[in-house]
N, C-alpha and C positions, 0 to 999 in steps of 0.2 A: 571495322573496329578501329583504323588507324584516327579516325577523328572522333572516339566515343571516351570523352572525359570520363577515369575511373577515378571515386573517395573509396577506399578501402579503410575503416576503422576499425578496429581490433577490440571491441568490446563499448560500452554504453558510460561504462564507471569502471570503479577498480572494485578489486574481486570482494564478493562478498564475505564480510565476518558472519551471517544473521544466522548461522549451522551450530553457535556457541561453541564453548572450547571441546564440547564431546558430538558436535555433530549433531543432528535430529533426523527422526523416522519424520517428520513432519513440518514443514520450516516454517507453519504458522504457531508453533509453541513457543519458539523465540518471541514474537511479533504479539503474544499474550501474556508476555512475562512468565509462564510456563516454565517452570526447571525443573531435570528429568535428570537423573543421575544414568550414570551409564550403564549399569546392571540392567535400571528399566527401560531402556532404552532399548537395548538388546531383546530384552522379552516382547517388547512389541513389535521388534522388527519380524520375529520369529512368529508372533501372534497373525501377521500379516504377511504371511509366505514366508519370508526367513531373507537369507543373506540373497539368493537367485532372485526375486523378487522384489528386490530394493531396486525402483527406481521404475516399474512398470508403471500401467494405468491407476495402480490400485492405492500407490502409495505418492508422499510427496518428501524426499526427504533433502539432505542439505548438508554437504558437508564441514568439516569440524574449521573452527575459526584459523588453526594454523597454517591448513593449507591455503587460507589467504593470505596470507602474511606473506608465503613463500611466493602466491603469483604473483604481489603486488613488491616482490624485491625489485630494487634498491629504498620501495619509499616506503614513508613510515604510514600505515593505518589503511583501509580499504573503502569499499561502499558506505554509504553516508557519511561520510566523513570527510566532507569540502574545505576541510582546513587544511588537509593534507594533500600529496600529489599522489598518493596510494591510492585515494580515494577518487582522483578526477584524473589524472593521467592515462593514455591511450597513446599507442603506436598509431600512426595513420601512413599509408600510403598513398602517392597518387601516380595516376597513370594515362599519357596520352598519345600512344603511338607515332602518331603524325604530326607532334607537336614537341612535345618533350623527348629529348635525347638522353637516353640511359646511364644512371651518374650514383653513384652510390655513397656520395656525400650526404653524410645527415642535413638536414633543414632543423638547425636548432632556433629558429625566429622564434619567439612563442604565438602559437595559432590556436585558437578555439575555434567550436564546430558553430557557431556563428559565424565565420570567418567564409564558409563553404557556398555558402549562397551569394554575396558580393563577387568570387570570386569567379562563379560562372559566369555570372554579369559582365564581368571587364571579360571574361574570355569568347564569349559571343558577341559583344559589343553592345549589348545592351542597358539603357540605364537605369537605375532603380525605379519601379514604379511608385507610383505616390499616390496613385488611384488605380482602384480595378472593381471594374464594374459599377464604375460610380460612385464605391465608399472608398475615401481618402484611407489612407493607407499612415501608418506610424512609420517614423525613418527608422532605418536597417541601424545594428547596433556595430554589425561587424566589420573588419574592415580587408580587403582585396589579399591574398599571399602568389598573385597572379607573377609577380616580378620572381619569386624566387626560384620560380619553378627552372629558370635560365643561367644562377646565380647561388649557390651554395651560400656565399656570403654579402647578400642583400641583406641590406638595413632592415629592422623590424619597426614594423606599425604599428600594430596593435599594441600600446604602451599599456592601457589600464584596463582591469576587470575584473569583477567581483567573484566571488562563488559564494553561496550559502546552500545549507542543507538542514531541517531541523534544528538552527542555531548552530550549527560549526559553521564558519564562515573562513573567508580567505579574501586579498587583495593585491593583486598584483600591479606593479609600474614597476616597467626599464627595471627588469632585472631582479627587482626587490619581491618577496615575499612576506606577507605579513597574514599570521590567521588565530585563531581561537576556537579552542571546542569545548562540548561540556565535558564537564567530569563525571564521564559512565562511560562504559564499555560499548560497543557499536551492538552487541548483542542484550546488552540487558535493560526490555521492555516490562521489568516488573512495575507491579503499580507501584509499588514505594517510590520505585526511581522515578515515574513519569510524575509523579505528585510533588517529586523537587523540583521540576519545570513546568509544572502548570501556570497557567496567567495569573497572575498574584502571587505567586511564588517564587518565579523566575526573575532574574535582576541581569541582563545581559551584562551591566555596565561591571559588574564583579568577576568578569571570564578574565582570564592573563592571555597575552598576544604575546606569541613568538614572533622572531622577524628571520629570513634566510635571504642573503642572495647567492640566487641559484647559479650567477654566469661563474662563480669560484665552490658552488655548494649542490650538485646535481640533485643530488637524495636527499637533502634535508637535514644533511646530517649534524650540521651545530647549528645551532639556536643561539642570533647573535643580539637579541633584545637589548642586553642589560649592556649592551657597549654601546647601542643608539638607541636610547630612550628616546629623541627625538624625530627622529624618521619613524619609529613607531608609535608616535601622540600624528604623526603626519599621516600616516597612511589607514590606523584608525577611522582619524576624523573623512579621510576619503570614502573611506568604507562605505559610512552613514550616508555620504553624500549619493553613492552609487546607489545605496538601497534605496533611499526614498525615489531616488529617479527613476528607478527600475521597481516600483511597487512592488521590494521584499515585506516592507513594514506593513504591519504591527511585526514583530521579529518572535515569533514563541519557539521555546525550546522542546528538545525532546523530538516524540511524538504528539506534542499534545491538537496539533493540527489534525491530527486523524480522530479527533472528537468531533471537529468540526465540518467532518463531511457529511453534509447536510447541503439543501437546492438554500439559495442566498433569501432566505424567510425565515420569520418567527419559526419558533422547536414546534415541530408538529410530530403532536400525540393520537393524531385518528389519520387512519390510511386507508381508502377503500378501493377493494383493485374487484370489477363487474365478471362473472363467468372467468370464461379458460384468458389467463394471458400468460404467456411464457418468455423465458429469458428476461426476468426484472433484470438488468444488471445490477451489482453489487454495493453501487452507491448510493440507488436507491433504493435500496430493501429498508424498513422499517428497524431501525437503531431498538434494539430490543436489551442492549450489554445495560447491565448493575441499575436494574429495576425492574419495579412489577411490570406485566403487559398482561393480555389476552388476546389469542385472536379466535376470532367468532365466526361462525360460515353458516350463507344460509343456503339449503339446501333442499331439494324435494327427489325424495326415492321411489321408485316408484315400485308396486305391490309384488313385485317380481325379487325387490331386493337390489343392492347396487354394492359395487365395490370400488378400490381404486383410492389412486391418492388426492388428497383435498388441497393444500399446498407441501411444497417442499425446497428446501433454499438447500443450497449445495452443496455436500454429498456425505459417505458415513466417514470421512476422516475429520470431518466438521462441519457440521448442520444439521436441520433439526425440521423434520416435519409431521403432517398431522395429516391419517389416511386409515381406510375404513377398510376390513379384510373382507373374503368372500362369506366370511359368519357374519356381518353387519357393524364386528365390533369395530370399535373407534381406539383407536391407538397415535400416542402421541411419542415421538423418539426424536432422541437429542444427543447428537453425539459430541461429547467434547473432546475435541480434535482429537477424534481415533483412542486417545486416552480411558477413556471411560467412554460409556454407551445409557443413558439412562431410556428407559420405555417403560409408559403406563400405558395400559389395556384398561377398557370399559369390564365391565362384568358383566353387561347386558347387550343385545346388540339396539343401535338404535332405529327409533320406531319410521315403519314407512310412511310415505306421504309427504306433506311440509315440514319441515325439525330444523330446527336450530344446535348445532353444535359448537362447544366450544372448552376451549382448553387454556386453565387461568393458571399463570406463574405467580406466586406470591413470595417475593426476594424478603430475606430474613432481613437485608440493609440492603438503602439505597449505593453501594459503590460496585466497581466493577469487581465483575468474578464471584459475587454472593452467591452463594445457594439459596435454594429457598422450597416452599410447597407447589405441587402440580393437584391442579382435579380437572375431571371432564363429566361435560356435564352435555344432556340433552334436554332442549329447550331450558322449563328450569329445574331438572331432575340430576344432581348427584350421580354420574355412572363408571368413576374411576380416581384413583389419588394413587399419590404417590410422593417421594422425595428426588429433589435433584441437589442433592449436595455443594457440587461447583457448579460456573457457568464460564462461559465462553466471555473473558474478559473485553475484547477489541474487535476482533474480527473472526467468521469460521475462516475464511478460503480467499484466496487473492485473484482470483479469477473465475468461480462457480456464479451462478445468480440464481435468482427464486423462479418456479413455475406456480401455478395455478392451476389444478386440472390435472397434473399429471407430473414426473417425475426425469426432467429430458435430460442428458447424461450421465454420470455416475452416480447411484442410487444412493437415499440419505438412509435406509434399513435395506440390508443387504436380503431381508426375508421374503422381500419379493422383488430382488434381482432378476426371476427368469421370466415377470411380468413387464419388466418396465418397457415403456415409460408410465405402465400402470396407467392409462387415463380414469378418473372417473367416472364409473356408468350411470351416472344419476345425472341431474341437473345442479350445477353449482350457479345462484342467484350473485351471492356476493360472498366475499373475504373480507373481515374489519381485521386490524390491528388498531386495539386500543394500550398506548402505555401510557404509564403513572411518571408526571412531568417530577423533573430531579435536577436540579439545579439551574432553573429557567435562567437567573441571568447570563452566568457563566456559557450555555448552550447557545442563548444569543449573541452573545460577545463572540464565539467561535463563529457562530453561523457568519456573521458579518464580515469577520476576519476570513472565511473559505469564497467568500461572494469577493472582497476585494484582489486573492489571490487569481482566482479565477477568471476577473473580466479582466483584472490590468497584466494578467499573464507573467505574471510576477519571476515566474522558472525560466524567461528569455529574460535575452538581453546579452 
């Protein structure tokens, strides 16, 4: 151990607000715009095992916006929120037995966790690579804190660097702070609010910048803008400079980038996934939020009868699948995040042999969170309807994904939990998902904008 370089960091971000200011049984209702007043809040927690059960398998919940406040004291705001130090600030420790002598001086340099990989570099003597394996390599952004480690009061390096998150942004040099965020709460993902930052809606250039300097203002705490109008027109304009070097741009606010999670291609409205495939992850399951879709299965039963689930995307605190019982019948359930539970039943079961099933949403409107009509239908015969009121605005689940064939961790109908993973006992040929296209350019414009995040790495730097 005496020569085993320890980073010890204390967390990723600053603590989360996304619990809202009453907390949630489920922390993707924040993340759908979803408001739950606290009375029903409490009834579902109780509907779902009660106060003992908060926080088992079954449940996903989150606590209330102020107990971040309180982790993230002295600074102001928390998780998403890169204009703030609430928001990006981390204790770090390091540790090297054999190297470092024991010194309980703070290292107040400013260091970023880009900073951590140059610095084992200079501590093993190695140089930065510029090729591996043959593809040339991009230069490192960060720069060494290898000197302080000896030095409490070692000069600092790393003079400048951006932060952004969702359009809160930040810019640090020597000392200065300069950042901007929108005007909404770090918890509220309603649609009203994401449609003031959608692409054509949003105007970065109308955010207000505060400015701090930290080495006399630790936490933030005056806001000294309006006494240097000009070091804030200065470290604005460096900002810009940062981002485009650092492929932040196109800059959208909001969430509206989580429209754009999409593979970097035209909006695709036909998905066909062959027999059993399990764990789709969750980015690419089929965009089904604030539009009609259906998805269709072909299937062959065979005279004996089949049962089992046909697909099912991630589980009954939110998702939604399509699965045939031991009577034949065809059932479709959707659970909006735990909230509500809608399920249609067939009236008939369906026929053996080759059949075609399938199960059509028809949204009252194209935006997110419509309701709208359900039928299921075999081959082309009418055999279930129903209403589904709401819908699942953005996302079910931040970490579930789809199966095909069967139903593999937490169950989306808990009515055959003591079957699962439920495989199907029939033949599954194929699964369509067809959806009805809903603002093709705008969906293009995202798509493009999630392709240039993604090759140019746009979240380093």
């Amino acid at each position: 151990m005496d020569n085993t370089l320890v980073f010890y960091i204390w967390g990723d971000n600053g603590a989360s607000m996304e619990g809202t200011i009453t907390g949630s049984f489920n922390e993707m209702t924040f993340l759908n715009g979803i408001v739950l007043d606290a009375d029903h809040q409490l009834q579902l927690i109780e509907q779902y095992g009660g106060i003992e059960a908060l926080g088992d398998e079954h449940t996903a919940p989150h606590f209330a916006s102020a107990w971040a406040h309180a982790n993230n004291t002295p600074f102001q705001w928390g998780k998403q929120m890169a204009s703030h130090l609430g928001g990006a600030r981390d204790p770090m420790v390091v540790a090297w037995p054999g190297r470092i002598t024991p010194d309980k001086r703070i290292r107040d340099q400013f260091t970023h966790c880009i900073d951590i990989t140059p610095t084992v570099l200079e501590a093993v003597g190695l140089p930065e690579p510029t090729s591996v394996d043959g593809i040339d390599q991009e230069p490192m952004d960060g720069t060494s804190f290898l000197h302080t480690f000896d030095d409490a009061a070692a000069d600092e390096r790393h003079r400048v660097q951006y932060f952004e998150m969702f359009g809160s942004r930040a810019i640090y040099q020597d000392g200065w702070w300069a950042c901007t965020r929108l005007d909404k709460a770090p918890w509220d993902f309603s649609p009203q609010t994401l449609q003031r930052f959608a692409p054509g809606s949003y105007d970065p250039d109308n955010d207000v910048w505060e400015l701090y300097y930290l080495p006399d203002d630790f936490s933030q705490a005056r806001n000294v803008a309006a006494q240097h109008p000009d070091k804030v027109a200065e470290l604005t304009r460096l900002w810009w400079q940062e981002a485009e070097r650092n492929r932040v741009l196109p800059l959208l606010g909001g969430l509206a980038v989580v429209f754009g999670q999409l593979p970097p291609m035209p909006t695709v409205t036909r998905f066909s996934f062959k027999g059993d495939v399990h764990n789709i992850q969750r980015g690419m399951i089929p965009r089904i939020y604030g539009r009609s879709y259906a998805i269709e299965a072909r299937l062959h039963v065979p005279d004996s009868g089949a049962e089992g689930v046909v697909v099912a995307n991630a589980d009954f605190i939110g998702g939604f699948g399509l699965w045939v019982d031991e009577q034949r019948l065809l059932h479709h359930t959707y659970s909006m995040l735990g909230v509500e539970t809608y399920r249609q039943v067939s009236t008939k079961p369906i026929p053996t042999g080759d059949v075609t099933v399938k199960m059509l949403f028809e949204s009252t409107q194209p935006v997110p969170g419509s309701g709208g009509r359900v039928t299921l239908w075999a081959d082309d015969e009418l055999i279930g309807e129903g209403d589904m009121p709401q819908t699942v605005p953005l996302a079910f689940s931040s970490y579930a994904g789809m199966d095909i064939g069967c139903d593999n961790g937490l169950v989306v109908d808990r009515a055959y939990e003591g079957k699962a993973p439920y495989p199907f006992t029939g033949t599954i040929r194929e699964v369509v998902f067809d959806l009805q296209p809903v603002h093709e350019e705008a969906e293009r414009a995202l798509h493009e904008h999630a392709a240039v995040q993604a090759v140019g790495q746009g979240a380093a730097g």
